[in-house]
DSSP file (Angstrom, degrees, kcal/mol; ACC not computed):
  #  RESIDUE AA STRUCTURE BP1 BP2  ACC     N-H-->O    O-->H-N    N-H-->O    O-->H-N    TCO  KAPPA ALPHA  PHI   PSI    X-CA   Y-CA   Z-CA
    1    1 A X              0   0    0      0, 0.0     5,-0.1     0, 0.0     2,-0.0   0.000 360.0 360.0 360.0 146.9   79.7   79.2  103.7
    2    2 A X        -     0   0    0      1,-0.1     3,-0.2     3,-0.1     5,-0.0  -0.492 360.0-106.0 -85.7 166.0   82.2   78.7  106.5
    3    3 A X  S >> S+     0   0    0      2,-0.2     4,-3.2     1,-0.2     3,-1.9   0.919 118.7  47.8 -69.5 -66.7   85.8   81.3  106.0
    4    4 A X  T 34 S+     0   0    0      1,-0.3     4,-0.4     2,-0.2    -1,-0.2   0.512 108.2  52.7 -79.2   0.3   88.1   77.9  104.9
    5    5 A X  T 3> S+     0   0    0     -3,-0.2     4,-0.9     3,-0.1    -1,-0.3   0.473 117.5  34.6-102.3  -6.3   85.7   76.6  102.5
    6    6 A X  H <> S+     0   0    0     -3,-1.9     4,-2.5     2,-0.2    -2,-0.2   0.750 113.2  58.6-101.9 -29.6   85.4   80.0  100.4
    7    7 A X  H  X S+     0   0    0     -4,-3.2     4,-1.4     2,-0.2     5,-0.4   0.968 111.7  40.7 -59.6 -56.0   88.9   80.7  101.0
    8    8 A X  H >> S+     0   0    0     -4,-0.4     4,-3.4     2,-0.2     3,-2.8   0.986 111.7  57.4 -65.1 -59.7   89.5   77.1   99.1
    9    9 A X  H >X S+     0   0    0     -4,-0.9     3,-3.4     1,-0.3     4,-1.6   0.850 113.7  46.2 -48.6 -79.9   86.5   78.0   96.3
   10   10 A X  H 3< S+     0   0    0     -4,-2.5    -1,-0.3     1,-0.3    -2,-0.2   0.375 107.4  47.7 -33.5 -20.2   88.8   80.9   95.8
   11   11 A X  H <X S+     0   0    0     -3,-2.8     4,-4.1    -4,-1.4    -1,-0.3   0.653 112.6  52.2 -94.2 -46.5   91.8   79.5   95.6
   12   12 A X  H << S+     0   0    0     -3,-3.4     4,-0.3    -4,-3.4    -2,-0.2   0.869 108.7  50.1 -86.2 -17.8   90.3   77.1   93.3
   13   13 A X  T  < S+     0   0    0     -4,-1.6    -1,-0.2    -5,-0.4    -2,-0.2   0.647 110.5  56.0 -49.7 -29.8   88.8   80.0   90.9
   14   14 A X  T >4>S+     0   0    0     -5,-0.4     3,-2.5     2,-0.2     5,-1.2   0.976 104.4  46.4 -81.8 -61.3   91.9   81.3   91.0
   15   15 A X  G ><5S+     0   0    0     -4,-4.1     3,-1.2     1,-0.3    -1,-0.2   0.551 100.1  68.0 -60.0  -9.6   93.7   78.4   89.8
   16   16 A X  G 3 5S+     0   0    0     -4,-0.3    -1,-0.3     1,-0.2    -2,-0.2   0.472 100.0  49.5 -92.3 -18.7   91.6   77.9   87.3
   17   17 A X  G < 5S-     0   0    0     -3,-2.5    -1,-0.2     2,-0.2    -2,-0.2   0.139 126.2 -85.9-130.0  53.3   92.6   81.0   85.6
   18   18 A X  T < 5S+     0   0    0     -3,-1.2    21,-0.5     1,-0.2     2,-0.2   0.229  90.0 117.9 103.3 -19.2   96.4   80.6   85.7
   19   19 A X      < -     0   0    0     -5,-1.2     2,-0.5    -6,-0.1    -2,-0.2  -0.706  50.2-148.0-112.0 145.4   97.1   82.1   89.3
   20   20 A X  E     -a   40   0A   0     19,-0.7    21,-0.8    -2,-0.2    -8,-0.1  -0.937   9.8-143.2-104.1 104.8   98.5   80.5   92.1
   21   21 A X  E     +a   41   0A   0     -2,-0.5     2,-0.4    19,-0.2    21,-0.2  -0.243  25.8 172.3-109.5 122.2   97.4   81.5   95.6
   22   22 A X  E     -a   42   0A   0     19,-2.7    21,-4.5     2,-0.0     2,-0.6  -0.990  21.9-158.4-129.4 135.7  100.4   81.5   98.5
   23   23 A X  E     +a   43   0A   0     -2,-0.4     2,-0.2    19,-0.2    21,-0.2  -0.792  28.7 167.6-115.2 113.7  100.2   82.7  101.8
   24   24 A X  E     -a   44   0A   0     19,-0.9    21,-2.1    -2,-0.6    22,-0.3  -0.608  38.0 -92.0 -93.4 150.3  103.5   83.3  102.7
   25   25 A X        +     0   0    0     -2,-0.2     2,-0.4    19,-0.2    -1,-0.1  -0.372  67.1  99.0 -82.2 162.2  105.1   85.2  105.8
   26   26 A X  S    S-     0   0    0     -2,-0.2    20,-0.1     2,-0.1    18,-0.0  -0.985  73.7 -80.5 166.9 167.5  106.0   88.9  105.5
   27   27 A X  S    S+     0   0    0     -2,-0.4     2,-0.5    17,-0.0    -2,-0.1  -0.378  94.0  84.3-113.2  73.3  104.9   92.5  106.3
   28   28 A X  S    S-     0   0    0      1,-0.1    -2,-0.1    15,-0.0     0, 0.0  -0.994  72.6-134.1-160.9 149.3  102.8   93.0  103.7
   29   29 A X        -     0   0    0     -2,-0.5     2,-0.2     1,-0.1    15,-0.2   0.869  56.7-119.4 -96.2 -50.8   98.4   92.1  103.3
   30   30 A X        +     0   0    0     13,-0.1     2,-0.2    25,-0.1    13,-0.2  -0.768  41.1 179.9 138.9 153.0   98.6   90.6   99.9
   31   31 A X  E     -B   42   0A   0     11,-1.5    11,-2.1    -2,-0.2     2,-0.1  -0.929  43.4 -78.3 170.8-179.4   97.3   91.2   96.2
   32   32 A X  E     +B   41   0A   0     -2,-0.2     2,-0.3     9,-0.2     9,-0.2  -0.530  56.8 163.9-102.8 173.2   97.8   89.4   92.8
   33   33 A X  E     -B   40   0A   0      7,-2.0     7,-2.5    -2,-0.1     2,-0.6  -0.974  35.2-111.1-173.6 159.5  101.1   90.1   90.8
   34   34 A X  E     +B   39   0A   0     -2,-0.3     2,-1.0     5,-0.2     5,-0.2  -0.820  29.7 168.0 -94.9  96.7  103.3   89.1   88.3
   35   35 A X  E >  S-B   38   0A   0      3,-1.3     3,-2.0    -2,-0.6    -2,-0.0  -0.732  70.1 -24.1-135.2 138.1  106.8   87.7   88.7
   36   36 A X  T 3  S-     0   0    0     -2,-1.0    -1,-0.2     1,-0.2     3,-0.1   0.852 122.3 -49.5  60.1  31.5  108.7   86.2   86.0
   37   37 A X  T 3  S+     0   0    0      1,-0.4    -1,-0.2    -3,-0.1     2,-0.2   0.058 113.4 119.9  96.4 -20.8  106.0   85.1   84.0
   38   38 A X  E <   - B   0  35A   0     -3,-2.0    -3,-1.3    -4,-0.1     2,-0.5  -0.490  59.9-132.8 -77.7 145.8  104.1   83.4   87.2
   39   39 A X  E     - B   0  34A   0    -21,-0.5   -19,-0.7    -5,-0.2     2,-0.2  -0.770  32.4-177.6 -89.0 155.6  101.0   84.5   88.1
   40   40 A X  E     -aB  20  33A   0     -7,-2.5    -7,-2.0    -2,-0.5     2,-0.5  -0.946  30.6-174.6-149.6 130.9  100.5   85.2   91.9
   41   41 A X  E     -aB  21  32A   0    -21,-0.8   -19,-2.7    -2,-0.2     2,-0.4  -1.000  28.7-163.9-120.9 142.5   98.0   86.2   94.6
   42   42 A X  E     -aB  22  31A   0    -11,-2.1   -11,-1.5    -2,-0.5     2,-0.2  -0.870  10.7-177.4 -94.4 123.3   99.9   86.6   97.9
   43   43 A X  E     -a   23   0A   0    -21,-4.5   -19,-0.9    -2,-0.4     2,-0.5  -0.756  32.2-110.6-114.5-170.9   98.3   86.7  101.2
   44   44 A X  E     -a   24   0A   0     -2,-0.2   -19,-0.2   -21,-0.2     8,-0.1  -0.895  21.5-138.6-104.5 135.7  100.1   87.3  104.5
   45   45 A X  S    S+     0   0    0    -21,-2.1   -20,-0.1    -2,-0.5    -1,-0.1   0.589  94.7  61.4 -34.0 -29.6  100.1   84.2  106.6
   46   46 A X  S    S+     0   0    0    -22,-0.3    -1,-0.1   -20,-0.1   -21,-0.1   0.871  88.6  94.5 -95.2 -32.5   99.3   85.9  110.2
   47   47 A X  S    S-     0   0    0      4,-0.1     2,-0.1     5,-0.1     3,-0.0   0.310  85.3 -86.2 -46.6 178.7   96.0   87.3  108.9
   48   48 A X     >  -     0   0    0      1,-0.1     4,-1.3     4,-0.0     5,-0.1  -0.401  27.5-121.2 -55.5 146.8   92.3   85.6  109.3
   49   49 A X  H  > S+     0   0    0      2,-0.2     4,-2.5     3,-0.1     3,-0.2   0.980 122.3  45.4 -43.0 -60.1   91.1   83.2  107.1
   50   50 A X  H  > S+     0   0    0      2,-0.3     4,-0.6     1,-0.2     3,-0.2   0.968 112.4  53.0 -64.4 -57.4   88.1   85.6  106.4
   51   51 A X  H  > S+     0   0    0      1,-0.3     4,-1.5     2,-0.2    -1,-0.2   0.834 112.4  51.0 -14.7 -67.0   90.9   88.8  106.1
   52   52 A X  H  X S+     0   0    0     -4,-1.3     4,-1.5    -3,-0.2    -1,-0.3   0.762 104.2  54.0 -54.8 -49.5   92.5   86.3  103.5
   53   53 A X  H >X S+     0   0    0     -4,-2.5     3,-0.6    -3,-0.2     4,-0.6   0.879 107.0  48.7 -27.4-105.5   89.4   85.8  101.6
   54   54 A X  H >< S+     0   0    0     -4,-0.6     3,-3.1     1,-0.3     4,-0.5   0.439 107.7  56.7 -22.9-109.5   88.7   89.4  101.0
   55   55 A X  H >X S+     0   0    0     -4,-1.5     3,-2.7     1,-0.3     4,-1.3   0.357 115.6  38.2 -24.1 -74.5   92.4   89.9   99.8
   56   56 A X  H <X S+     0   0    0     -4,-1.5     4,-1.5    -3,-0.6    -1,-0.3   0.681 117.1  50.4 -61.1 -12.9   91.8   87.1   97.2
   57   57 A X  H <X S+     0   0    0     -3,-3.1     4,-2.8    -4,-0.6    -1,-0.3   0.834 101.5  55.1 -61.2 -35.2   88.9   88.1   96.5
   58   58 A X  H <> S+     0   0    0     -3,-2.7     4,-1.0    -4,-0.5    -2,-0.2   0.944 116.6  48.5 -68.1 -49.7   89.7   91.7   96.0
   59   59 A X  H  < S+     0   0    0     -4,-1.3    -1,-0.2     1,-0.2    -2,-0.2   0.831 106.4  49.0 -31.3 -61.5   92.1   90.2   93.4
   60   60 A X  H >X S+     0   0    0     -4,-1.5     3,-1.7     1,-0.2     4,-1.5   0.714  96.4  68.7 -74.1 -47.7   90.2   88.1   91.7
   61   61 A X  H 3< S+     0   0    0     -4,-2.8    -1,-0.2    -5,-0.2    -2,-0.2   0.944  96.8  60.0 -69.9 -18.3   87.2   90.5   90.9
   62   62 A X  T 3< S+     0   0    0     -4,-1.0    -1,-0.2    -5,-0.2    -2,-0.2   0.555 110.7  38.3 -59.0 -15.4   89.4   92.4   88.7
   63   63 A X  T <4 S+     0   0    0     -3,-1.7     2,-0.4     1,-0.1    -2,-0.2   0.717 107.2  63.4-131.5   0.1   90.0   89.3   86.6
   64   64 A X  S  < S-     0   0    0     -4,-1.5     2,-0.2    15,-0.0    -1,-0.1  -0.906  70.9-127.5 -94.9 128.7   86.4   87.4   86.3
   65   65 A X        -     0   0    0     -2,-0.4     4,-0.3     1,-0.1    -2,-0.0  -0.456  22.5-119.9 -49.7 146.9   83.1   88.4   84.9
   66   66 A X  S    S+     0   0    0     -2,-0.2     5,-0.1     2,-0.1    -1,-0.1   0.789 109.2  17.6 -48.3 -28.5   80.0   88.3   86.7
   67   67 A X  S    S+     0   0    0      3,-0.1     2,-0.4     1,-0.1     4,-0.1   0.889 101.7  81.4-121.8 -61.5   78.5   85.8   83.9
   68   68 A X  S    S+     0   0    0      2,-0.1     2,-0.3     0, 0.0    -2,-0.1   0.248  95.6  42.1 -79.1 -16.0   81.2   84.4   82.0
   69   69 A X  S    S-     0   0    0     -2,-0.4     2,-0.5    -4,-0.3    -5,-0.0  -0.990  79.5-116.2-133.4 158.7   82.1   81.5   84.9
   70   70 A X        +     0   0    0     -2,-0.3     2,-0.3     6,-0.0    -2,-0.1  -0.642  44.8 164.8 -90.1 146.2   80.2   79.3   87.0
   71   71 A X        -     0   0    0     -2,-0.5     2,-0.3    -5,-0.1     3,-0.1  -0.789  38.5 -97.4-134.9 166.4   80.8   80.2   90.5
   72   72 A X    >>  -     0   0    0     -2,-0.3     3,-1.4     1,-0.0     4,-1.2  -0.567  43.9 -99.3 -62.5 145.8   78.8   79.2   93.9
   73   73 A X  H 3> S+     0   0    0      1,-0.3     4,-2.5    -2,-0.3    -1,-0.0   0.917 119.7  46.3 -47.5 -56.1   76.3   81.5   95.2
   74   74 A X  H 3> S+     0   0    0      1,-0.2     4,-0.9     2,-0.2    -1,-0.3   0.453 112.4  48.4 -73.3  24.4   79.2   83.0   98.1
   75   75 A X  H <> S+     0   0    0     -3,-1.4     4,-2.6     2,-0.1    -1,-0.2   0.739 115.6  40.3-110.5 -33.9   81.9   83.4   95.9
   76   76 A X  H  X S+     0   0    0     -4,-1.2     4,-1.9     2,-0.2    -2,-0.2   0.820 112.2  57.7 -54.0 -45.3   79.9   85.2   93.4
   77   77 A X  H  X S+     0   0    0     -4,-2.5     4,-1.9     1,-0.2    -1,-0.2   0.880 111.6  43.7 -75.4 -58.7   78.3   87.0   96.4
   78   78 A X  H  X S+     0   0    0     -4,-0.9     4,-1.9     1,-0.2     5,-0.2   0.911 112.1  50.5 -67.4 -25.4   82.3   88.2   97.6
   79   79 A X  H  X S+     0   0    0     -4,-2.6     4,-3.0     1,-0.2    -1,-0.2   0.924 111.8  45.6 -67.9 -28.2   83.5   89.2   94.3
   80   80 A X  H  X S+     0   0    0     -4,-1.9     4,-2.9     1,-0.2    -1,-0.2   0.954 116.2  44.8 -76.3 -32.8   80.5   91.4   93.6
   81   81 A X  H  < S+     0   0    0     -4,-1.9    -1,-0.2     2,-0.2    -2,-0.2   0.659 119.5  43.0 -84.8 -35.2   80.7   92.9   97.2
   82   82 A X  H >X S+     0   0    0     -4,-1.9     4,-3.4     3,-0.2     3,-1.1   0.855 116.2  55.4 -81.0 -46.6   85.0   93.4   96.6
   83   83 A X  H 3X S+     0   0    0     -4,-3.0     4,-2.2    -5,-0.2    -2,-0.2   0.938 104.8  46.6 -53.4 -60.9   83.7   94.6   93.1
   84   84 A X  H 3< S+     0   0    0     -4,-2.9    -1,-0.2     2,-0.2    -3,-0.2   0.380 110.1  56.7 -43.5 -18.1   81.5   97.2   94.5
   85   85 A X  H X4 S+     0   0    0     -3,-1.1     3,-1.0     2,-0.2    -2,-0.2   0.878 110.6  45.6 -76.3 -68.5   84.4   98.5   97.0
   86   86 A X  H >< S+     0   0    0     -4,-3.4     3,-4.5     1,-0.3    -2,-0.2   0.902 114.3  41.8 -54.8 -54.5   86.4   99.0   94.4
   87   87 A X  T 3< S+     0   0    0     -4,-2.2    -1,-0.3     1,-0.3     3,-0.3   0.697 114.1  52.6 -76.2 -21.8   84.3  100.7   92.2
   88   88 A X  T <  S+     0   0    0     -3,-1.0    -1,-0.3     1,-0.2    -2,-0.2   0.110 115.5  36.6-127.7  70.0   82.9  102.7   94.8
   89   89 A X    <   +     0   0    0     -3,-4.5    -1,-0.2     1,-0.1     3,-0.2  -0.532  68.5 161.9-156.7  91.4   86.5  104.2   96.4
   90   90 A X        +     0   0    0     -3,-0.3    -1,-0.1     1,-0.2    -3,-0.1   0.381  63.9  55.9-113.1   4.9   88.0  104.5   93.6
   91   91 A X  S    S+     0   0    0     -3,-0.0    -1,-0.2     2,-0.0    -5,-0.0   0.593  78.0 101.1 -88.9 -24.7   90.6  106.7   94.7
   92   92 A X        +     0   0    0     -3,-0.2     2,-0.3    -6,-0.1    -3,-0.1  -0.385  56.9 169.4 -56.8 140.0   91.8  104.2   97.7
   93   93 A X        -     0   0    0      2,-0.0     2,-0.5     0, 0.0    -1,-0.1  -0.992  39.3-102.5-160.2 155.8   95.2  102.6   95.8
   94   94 A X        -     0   0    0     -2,-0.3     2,-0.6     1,-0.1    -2,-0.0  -0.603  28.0-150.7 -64.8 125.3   98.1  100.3   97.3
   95   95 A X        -     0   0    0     -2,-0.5     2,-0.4     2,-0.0    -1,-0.1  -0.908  11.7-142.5-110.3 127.0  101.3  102.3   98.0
   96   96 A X        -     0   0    0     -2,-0.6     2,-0.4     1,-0.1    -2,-0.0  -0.668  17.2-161.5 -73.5 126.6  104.2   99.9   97.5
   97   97 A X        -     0   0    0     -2,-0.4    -1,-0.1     0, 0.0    -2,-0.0  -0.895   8.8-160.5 -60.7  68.3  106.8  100.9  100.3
   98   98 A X        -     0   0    0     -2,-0.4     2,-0.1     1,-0.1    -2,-0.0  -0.435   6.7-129.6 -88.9 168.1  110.3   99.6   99.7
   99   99 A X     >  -     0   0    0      1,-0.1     4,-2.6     4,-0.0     5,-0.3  -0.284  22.2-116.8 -82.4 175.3  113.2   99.1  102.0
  100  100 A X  H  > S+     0   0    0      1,-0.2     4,-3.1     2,-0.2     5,-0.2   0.849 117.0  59.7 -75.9  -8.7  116.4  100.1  101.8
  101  101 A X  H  > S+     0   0    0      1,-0.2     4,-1.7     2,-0.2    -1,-0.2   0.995 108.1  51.4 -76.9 -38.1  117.8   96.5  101.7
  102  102 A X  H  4 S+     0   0    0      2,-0.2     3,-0.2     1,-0.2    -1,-0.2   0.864 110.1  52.6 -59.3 -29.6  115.3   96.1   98.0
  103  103 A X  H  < S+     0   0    0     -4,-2.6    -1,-0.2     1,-0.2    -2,-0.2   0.880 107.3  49.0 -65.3 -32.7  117.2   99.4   96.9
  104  104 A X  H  <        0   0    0     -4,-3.1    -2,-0.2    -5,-0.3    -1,-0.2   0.750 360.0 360.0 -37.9 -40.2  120.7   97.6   97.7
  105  105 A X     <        0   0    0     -4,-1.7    -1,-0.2    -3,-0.2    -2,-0.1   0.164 360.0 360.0 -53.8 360.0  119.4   94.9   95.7
């Protein structure tokens, strides 16, 4: 499956459980979050399509079963492969950076 047709399966897995997928500009790769009640997975704009996969994906296997939705062979195929990352670096973790202008805030 071509980069912009799993990037849309994803998007549309995603939405299908509550979250809304943006790519927005920024210095930051992206992950899912909560703000103000919204769900959100962020990606950065500049990246790849395929980059951008793998962020929602990475997202997304944290909040799907393997069995419990129907999925297409590749999307099933990235989550387990994002799943397997995670599970086996399980020390690797985001460290949130802020600036000083969000401590002004």
């Amino acid at each position: 499956m071509k980069a912009d047709k799993l990037f849309e399966e994803l998007t549309s897995l995603a939405k299908s459980l509550g979250y809304s997928v943006r790519r927005e500009t920024g210095t930051f790769r992206g992950g899912g979050c909560v703000v103000h009640d919204q769900r959100l997975i962020i990606v950065n704009r500049s990246m790849p399509i395929e980059a951008a996969c793998v962020i929602v994906a990475r997202a997304l296997c944290r909040m799907v079963g393997t069995d419990d939705t129907f999925m297409k062979p590749a999307v099933r195929d990235i989550l387990q492969r994002e799943r397997d990352y995670i599970q086996a670096h399980p020390d690797v973790e985001i460290n949130v950076q802020r600036s000083e202008a969000a401590d002004a805030a």
